[in-house]
Structures are given as C-alpha cells and as structure tokens.
C-alpha positions as CSV (number, residue, x, y, z in Angstrom):
1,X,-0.9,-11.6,-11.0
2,X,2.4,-12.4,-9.6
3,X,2.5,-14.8,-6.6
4,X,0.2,-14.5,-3.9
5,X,-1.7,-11.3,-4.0
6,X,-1.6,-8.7,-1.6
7,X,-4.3,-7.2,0.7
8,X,-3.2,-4.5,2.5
9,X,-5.5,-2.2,4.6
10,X,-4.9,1.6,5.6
11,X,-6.5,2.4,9.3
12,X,-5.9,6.3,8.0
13,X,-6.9,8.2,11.7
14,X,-8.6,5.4,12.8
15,X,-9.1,2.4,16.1
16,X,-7.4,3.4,18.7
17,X,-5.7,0.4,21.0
18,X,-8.8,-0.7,22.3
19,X,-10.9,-0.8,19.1
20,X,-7.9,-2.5,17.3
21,X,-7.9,-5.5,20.0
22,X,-11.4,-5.5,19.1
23,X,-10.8,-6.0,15.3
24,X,-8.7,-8.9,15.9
25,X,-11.6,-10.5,18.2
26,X,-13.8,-9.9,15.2
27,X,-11.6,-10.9,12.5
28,X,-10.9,-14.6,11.3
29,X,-11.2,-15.4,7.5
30,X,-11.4,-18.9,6.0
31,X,-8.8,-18.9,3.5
32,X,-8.2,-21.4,1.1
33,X,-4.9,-24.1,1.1
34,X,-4.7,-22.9,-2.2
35,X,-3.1,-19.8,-3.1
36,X,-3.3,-16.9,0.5
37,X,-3.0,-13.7,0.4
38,X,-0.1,-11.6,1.8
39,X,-1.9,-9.4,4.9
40,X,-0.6,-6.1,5.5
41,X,-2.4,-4.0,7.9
42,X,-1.3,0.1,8.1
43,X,-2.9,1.0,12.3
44,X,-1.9,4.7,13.2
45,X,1.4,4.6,15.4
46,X,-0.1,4.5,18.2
47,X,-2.2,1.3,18.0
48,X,0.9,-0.6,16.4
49,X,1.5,-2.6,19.8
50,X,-1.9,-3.6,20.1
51,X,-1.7,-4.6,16.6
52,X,0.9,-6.6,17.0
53,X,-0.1,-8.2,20.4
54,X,-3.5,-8.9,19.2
55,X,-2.9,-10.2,15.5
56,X,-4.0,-13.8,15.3
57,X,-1.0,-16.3,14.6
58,X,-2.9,-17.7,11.5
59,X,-3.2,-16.0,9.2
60,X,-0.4,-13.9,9.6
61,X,-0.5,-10.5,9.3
62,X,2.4,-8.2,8.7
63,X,2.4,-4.4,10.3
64,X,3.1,-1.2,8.8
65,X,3.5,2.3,9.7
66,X,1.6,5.1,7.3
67,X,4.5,7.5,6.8
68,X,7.8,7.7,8.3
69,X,10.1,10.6,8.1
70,X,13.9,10.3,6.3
71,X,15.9,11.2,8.9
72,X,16.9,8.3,11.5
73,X,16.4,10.9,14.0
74,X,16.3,14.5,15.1
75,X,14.6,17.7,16.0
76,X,11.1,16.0,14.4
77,X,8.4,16.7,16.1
78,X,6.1,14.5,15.9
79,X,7.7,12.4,13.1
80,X,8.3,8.9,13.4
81,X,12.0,7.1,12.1
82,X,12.3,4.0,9.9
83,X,14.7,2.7,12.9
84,X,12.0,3.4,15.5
85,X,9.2,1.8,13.4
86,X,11.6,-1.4,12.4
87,X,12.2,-1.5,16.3
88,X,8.6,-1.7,17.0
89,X,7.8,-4.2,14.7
90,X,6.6,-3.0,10.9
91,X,7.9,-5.0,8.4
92,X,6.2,-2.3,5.8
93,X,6.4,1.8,5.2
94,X,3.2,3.4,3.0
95,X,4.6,6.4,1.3
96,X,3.5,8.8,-0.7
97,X,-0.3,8.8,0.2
98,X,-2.8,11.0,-1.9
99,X,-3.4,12.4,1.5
100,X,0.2,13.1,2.5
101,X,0.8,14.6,-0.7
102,X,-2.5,16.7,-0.9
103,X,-3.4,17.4,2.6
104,X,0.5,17.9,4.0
105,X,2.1,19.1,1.0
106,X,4.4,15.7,0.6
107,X,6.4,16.4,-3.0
108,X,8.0,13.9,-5.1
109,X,11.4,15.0,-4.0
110,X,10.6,14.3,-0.3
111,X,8.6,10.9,-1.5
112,X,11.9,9.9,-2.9
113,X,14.1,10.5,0.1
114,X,11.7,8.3,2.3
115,X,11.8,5.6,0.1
116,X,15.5,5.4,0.3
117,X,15.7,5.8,3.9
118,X,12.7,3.0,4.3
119,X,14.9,0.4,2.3
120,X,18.4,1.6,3.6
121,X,16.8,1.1,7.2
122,X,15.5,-2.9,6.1
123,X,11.7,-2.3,5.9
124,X,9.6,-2.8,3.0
125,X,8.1,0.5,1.0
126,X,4.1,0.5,-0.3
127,X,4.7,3.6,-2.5
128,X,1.4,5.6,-3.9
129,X,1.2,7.0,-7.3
130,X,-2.3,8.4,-8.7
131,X,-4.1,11.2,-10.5
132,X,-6.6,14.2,-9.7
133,X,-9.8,13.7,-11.1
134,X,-9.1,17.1,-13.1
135,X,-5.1,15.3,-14.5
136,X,-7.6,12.4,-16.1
137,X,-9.9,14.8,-17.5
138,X,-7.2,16.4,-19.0
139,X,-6.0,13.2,-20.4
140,X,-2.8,12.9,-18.2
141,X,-2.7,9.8,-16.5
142,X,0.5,8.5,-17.7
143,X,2.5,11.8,-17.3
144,X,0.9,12.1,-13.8
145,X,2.2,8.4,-12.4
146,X,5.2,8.1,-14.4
147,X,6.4,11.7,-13.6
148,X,5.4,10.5,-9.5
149,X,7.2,6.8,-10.5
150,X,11.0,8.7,-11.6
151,X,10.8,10.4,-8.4
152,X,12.4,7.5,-6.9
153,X,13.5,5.4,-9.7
154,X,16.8,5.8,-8.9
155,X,16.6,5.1,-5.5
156,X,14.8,1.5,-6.2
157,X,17.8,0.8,-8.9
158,X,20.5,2.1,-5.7
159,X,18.8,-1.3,-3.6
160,X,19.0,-4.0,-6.6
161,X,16.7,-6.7,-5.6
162,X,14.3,-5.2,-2.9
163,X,11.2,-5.8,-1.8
164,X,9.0,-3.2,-3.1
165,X,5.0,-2.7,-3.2
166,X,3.6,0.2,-5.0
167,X,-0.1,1.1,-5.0
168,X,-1.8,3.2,-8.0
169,X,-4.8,5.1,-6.1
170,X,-6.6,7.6,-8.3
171,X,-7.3,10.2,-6.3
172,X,-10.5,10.9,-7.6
173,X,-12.3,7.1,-6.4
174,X,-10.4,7.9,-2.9
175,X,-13.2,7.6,0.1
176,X,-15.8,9.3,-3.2
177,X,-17.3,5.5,-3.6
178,X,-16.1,5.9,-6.7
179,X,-14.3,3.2,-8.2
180,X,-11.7,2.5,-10.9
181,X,-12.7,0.0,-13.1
182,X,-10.8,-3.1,-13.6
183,X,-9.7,-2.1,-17.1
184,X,-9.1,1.7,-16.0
185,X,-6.8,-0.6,-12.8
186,X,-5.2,-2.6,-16.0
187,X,-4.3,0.3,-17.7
188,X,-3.0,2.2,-15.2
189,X,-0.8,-0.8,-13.8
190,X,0.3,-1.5,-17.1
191,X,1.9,2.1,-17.9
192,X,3.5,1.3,-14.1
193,X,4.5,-2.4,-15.5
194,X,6.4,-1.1,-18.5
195,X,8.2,1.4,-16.9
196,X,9.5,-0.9,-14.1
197,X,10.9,-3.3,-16.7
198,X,12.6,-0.6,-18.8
199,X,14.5,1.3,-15.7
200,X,14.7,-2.5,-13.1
201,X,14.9,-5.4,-15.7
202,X,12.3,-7.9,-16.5
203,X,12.8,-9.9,-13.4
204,X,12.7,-8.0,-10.7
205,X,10.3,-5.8,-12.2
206,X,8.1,-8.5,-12.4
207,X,8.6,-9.0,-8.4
208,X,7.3,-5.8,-7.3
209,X,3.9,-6.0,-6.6
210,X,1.4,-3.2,-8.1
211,X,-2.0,-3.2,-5.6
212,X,-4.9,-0.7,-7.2
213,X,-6.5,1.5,-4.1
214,X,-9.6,3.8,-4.3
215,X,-12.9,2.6,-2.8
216,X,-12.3,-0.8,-2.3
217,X,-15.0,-2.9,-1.3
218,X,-16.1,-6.6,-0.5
219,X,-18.7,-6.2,-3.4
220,X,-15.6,-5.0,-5.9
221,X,-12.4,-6.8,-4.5
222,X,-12.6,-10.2,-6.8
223,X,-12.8,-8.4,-10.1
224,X,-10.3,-6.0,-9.3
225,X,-8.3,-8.9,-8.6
226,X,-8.6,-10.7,-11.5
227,X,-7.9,-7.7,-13.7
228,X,-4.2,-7.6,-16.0
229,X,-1.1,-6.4,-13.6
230,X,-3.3,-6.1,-10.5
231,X,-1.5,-7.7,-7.7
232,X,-3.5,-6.9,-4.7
233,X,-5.7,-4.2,-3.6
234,X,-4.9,-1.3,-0.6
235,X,-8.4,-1.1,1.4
236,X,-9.3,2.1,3.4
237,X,-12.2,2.7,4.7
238,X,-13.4,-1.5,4.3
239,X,-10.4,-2.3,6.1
240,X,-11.4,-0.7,9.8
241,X,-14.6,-3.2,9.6
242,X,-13.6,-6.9,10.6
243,X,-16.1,-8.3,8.3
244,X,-15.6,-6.4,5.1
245,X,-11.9,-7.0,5.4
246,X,-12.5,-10.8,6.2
247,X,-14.8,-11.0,2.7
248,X,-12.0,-9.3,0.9
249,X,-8.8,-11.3,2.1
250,X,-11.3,-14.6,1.2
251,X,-12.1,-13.4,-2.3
252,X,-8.2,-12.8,-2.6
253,X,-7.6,-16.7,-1.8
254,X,-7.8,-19.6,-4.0
C-alpha cells in the first residue's frame, strides 16, 4: 500500500439532503493516530451542499461529484461541468463507472476526454476500469482493463505529476454480493501497477492510488486492504449506512 489508504464511498442515486445531514449525525469513527485513511465521499449533485455543510471537521472528508461532463459549459442538459463542481466544492471526479459505461453507453473515448477536462479544470479523477463476468470467463481480464487503462494514458502523461485515483471494479461482484478475492484484487491491481510504471515512470506511478470496488463490506474491507497493490477500497452500497462505513474507514486505520 502506498501512503494512507483510501476509502472512498459512492452514494449512486441515493440520500437526499435531508438523509445526508442524517448520515453525518450518525457517523463518527475512532480512528487511530497511526496511519488515517483518506475519506472521499461521491453524494448525488444535489446533496453535495449538505454534504459539505454537514461533514464533521474531524475526520475530514473530501467531496466528489459521480460524473461530470467535458465541456466547461453549454447546451447540456442536465450535465454537470468540472468548473461548476470545483465551484461547489469537490476536490474529486468518479469516471468511468461500470454503470455509466453499461447503463448510459459511456465509451472509452468519452472516459478519456473527461479525465482531461477533470485535471485541466484542477480536480482530482477516481477513474473505473473492470470486466463483465462473461470477459473473465473468457479469460480476458488483462485485455479488458488495460485496453479501458490506454484510453486515457495519454491524457494522464499530458498532466505530469497529478493526482490521480483509479478504481478496478469487476463488474461482475458490483451490488451481486459477490466479491473479488484479495488475490483476484492483487492480480488485477498488479496488471494496472505495471502498466502505470511502463507509460508514467516508477515514481509517480507509484503515487496513483489503485482502490478495488465491488461488494465491499465491513466483514471484507481489512483483507481487501491488506492484499498486494490495493490502496483503498470504493464502497457502494455499505457506504449510504453510517455504521458500515464507520467499521470500514476504522479497519483502514492503523
């Protein structure tokens, strides 16, 4: 693991304002003075303010927003700009979510131009990369995530330096209960690993942080942590309950 791992949690469609000032009511982890974990929290757009307004001062929590469009702004409908979201508050972008990509037809070429607009605009990119159930069957893991991974290769190496998360989420232990194990997480991070080095340079590949995603839970979170090249973990469904996100940030501190 490099640094501080990261625990990042994905609202999805989920807590309105209200029932995100409710969260923070409910939420208060006792974290370690060893090593804490980097707190990202992904509300829908609309509950960003009370997010922000209602995140406790300690532990801090930094804000994203789940997709942004590439275009600063427009004739969107309905799309959201990296300068609006910076304006608001997010530190962080998610991009390139199995759901995006499956449910709203998000390619790799559009994946690619919102990652350059995300870091052009100043915000920090949580980029998704994972396979079908039916690609890992088929034995092509590594051609699935590195094919996703060039789709914006060349935009990391065009912003030398950056802060960058990505987050390897098979799409088959997404909201199934099914879960990656920490090897299959190793294995998959590794291929990601070795890439980064070859196209970024050791260094700064080793500063981008690889989280694993897919069915995390309190009950899973510590091994998954421990595993080889696993930097943090991107909750869904555990993150919208106080508690279970509470046990996971605490199992992430040392």
């Amino acid at each position: 693991m490099n640094g501080a791992p990261v625990i990042a949690g994905n609202w999805k469609m989920n807590l309105g304002p209200r029932e995100t000032q409710a969260f923070f009511r409910a939420f208060s982890p006792s974290l370690s003075a060893g090593t804490r974990p980097e707190l990202i929290l992904f509300p829908p757009a609309l509950s960003l303010a009370a997010a922000l307004n209602a995140r406790p001062r300690e532990p801090r929590i930094e804000m994203g927003v789940q997709n942004v469009h590439w275009e600063g702004s427009g004739a969107f409908t309905g799309e959201l700009s990296v300068p609006m979201a910076r304006e608001a508050g997010a530190t962080h972008a998610l991009i390139g979510h199995s759901e995006r990509r499956h449910l709203f037809g998000e390619t790799d070429e559009e994946v690619g131009k919102k990652v350059a607009a995300v870091l052009e605009g100043g915000l920090s990119p949580v980029i998704c990369v994972g396979e079908t159930l039916q690609q890992r069957s088929a034995g092509r893991l590594e051609e699935v995530i590195l094919g996703q991974l060039e789709a914006f290769l060349l935009v990391l190496q065009a912003h030398p330096g950056a802060r960058v998360l990505l987050a390897y989420e098979p799409v088959w232990a997404i909201g199934t209960g099914e879960t990656a194990t920490p090897l299959d997480a190793s294995e998959a991070h590794g291929l990601l690993r070795r890439r980064l080095h070859s196209a970024l340079g050791r260094e700064w590949a080793e500063r981008v942080s690889i989280l694993y995603g897919g069915s995390v839970k309190p009950g899973n979170a510590a091994s998954l942590l421990t595993a080889s090249d696993v930097d943090g973990v991107l909750v869904g469904g555990a993150s919208l309950d106080p508690a279970s996100f509470q046990a996971i940030a605490e199992a992430a501190s040392t």
